[in-house]
C-alpha positions in Angstrom: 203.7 -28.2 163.6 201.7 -28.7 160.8 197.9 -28.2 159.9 195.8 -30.2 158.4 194.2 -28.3 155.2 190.7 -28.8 156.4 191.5 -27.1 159.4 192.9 -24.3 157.8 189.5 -24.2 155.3 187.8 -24.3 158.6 189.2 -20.9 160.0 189.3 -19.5 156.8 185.7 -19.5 156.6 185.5 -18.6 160.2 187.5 -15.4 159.6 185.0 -14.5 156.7 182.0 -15.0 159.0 183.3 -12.4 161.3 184.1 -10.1 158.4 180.6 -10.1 156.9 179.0 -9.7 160.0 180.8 -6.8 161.6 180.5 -5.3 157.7 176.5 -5.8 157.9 176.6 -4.2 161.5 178.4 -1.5 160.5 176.1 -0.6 157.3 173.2 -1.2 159.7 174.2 1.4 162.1 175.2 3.5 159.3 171.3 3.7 158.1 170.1 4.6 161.7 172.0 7.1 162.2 170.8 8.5 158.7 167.7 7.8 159.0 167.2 9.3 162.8 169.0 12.4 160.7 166.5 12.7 158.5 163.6 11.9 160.9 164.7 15.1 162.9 164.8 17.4 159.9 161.3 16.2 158.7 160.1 17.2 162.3 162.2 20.8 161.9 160.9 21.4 158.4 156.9 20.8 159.9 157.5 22.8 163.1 158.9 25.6 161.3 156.3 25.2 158.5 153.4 24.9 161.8 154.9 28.3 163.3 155.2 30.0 159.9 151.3 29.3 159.0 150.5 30.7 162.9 152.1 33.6 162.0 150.5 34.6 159.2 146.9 34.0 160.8 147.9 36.0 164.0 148.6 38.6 161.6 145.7 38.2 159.0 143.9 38.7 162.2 145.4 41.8 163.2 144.0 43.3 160.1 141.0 42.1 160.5 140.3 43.2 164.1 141.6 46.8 162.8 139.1 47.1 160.3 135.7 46.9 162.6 137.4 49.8 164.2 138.3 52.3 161.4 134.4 51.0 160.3 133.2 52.4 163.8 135.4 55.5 164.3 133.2 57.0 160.7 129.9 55.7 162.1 130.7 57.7 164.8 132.0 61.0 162.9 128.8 61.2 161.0 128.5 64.0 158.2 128.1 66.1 160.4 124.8 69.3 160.7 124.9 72.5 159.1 125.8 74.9 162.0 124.1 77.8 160.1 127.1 79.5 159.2 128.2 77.8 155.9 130.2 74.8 158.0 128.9 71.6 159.0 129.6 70.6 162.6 129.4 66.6 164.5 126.1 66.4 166.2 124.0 63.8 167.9 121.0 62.4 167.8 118.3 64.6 165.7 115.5 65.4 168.1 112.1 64.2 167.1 109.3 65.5 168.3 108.5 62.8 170.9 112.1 63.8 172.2 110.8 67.0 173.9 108.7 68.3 176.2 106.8 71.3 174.3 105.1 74.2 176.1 103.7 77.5 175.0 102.9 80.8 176.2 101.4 84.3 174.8 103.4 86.9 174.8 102.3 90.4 173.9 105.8 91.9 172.3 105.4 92.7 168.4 101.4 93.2 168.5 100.8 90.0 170.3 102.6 86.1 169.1 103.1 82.6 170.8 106.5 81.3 172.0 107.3 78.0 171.8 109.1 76.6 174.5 111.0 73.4 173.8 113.1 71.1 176.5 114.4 67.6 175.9 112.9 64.8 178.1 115.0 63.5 180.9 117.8 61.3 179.9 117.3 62.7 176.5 120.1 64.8 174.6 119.2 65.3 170.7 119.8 68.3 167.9 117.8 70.9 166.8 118.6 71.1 162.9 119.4 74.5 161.7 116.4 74.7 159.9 112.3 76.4 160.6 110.7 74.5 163.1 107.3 73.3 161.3 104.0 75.3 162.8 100.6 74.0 160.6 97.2 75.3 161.8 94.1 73.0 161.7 93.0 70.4 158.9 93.7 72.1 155.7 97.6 72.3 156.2 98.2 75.6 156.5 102.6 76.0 157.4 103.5 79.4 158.9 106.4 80.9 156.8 109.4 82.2 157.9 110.0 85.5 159.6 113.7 85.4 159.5 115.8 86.4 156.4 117.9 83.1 157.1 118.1 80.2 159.4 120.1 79.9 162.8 122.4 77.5 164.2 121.5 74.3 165.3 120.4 74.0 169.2 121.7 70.7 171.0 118.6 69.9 173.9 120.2 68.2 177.0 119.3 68.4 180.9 117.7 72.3 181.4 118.8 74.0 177.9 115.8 74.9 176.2 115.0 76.0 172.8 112.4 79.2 172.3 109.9 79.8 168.8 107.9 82.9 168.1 104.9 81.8 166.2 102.6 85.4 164.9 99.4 83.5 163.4 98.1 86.4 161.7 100.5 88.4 160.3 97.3 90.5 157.9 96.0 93.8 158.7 92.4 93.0 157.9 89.6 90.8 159.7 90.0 87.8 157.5 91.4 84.3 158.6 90.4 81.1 160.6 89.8 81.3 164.4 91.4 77.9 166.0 92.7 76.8 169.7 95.5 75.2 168.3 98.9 74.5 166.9 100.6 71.9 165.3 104.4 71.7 165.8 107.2 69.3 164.1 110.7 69.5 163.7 110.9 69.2 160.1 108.7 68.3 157.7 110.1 64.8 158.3 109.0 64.8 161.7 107.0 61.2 162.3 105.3 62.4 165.4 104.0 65.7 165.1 102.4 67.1 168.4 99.2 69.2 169.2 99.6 72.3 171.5 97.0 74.3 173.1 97.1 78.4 172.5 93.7 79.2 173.3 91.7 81.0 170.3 93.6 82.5 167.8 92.9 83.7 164.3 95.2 82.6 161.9 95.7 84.5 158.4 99.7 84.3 156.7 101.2 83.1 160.0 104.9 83.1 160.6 107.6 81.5 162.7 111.2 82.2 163.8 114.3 79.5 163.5 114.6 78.1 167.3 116.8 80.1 169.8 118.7 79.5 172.8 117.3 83.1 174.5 113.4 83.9 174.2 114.3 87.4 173.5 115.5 86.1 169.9 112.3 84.9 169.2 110.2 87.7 168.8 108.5 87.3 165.5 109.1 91.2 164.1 108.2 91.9 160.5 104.9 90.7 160.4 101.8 92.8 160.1 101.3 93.5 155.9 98.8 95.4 154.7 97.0 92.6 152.6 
């Protein structure tokens, strides 16, 4: 049989049809697939670089929350007191003198003196330095001097532990020297609230005053009494 040549121009072109359109799907589908390819390793890449940046502020903070508490632990260790023996020990709170509740009473030991009694207040627990308690007498600032060679350890006040003074006013074998019914006690000369006891009358010429001790019996003023 034969065919006409415009039929056979006819499926010719047909057959081409078909050929460039299964090409163009085929190219098509080739650029989805690389394209979903690359879409997913864009989405990789930002997870990854999401995660890495979470990282390294989980662990920036980490150092930071471990610095507050190194800062505190040395707040709390402090420099420390001198314990009286060369060393310097932690303590608390330095007592003031509005920390304590201050008493006094005459004793008759050593040719006659006033001890100092000295109790923190309730709820209160604070440090004695190792250092003279400070004992003036009247308006013209008059400081009793020390009748120990060297000072004693430092006395922490808390609940009934109380701290003992020996004050001698007059420590002159003659008549001279101020009568007064007071005392003026501090711990320290940086002491911002200084307190007023009553002793009754006393005359005070060269007084002297022991470091503060835990027993009463350590804080008999002995050595006083000169000759001037």
């Amino acid at each position: 049989m034969l065919i006409s040549r415009p039929r056979v121009r006819m499926f010719a072109g047909a057959s081409l049809l078909v050929t460039a359109a299964m090409f163009a799907t085929a190219c098509q589908s080739d650029e989805t697939s690389s394209g979903s390819g690359d879409s997913s390793a864009s989405a990789k890449a930002t997870t990854g670089a999401t995660a890495d940046a979470a990282g390294d502020k989980d662990s920036a903070g980490g150092s930071s929350a471990k610095t507050p508490g190194a800062k505190d632990k040395g707040a709390q260790d402090g420099s420390g007191a001198d314990t009286g023996n060369g060393e310097r020990g932690k303590v608390g709170q330095v007592c003031g003198a509005n920390d304590i509740s201050w008493s006094t009473r005459d004793e008759s030991q050593a040719g006659g003196y006033i001890l100092v009694m000295a109790k923190a207040k309730a709820g209160i627990t604070c440090v004695l330095p190792a250092a003279l308690p400070t004992v003036a007498f009247g308006s013209d600032g008059t400081e009793a001097g020390p009748a120990e060679q060297s000072v004693g350890p430092a006395v922490t006040l808390s609940g009934s532990t109380t701290a003992y003074a020996g004050v001698n006013p007059k420590t002159t074998n003659d008549n001279n020297g101020k009568e007064l019914d007071s005392i003026i006690v501090a711990v320290g000369d940086e002491d911002a609230n200084p307190v007023s006891l009553p002793v009754g009358t006393i005359t005070v010429d060269r007084p002297v005053v022991t470091n503060w001790h835990t027993s009463p019996a350590d804080a008999v003023p002995f050595g006083g009494g000169t000759d001037q």
